[in-house]
N, C-alpha and C positions, 0 to 999 in steps of 0.2 A: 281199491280192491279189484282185482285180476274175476273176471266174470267168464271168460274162456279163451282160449289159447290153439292157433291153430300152427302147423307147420307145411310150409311147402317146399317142395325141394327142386331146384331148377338145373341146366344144364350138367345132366346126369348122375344128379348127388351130388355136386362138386359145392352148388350153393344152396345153401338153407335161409328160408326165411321165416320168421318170427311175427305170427300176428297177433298181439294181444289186446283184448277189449275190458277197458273201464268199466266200473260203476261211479259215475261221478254223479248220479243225481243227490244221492243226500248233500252234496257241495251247492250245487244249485236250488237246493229247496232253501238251504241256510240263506247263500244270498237274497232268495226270492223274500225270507222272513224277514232282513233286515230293510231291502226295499220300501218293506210295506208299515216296517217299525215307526213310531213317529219321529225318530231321532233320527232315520235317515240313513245311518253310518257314522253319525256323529258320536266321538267318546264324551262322555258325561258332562266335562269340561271343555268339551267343544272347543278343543287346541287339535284334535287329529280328529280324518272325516279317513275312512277304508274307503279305498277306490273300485278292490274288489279281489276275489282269488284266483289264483292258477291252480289247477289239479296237482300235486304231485310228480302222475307220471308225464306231464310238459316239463315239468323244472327237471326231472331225472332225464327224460328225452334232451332236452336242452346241452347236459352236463357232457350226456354222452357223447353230445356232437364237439364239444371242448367251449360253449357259452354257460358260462356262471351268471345265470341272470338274479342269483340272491347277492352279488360283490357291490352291487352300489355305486357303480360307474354310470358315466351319459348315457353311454352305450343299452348298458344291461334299462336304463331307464326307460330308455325309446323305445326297446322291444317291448318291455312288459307294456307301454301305453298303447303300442301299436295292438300285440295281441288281445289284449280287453276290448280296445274300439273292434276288433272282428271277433270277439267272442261274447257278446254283449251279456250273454247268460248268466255269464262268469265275473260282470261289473256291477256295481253298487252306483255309483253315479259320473258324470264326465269326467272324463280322461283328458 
């Protein structure tokens, strides 16, 4: 959810920039619930473990730059592990 929105405008009107701020904590509380879950992340059957989330507007920023990081290539893999290792908030357990 879009929390506020700023506009700046640079060499003489010609460019506009666009700043808009998240609310991502309810995402982070989630993770933080399942952290402390005793399951872990573990699903029931303990065949799949959640590694963790991306916000949204990462996966739409992503899109925009022309990376489909939901396609399921190596590629899209590395990223998604690489941004959990630096966004730790946002991981359930090792990447």
């Amino acid at each position: 959810m879009i929390v506020d929105e700023k506009y700046r405008f640079d060499n003489g009107g010609r460019k506009m920039t666009i700043a808009r701020i998240h609310d991502v904590e309810p995402l982070i509380d989630e993770i933080t619930d399942i952290k402390n879950n005793t399951n872990k992340g573990w699903s029931k059957s303990r065949v799949w473990r959640r590694a963790g989330s991306i916000p949204m507007v990462v996966v739409h920023e992503q899109l925009m730059q022309g990376r489909n990081i939901l396609d399921g290539s190596e590629d899209s893999a590395k990223w998604v592990k690489k941004w959990l290792r630096e966004n730790s908030k946002f991981r359930v357990g090792n990447v």
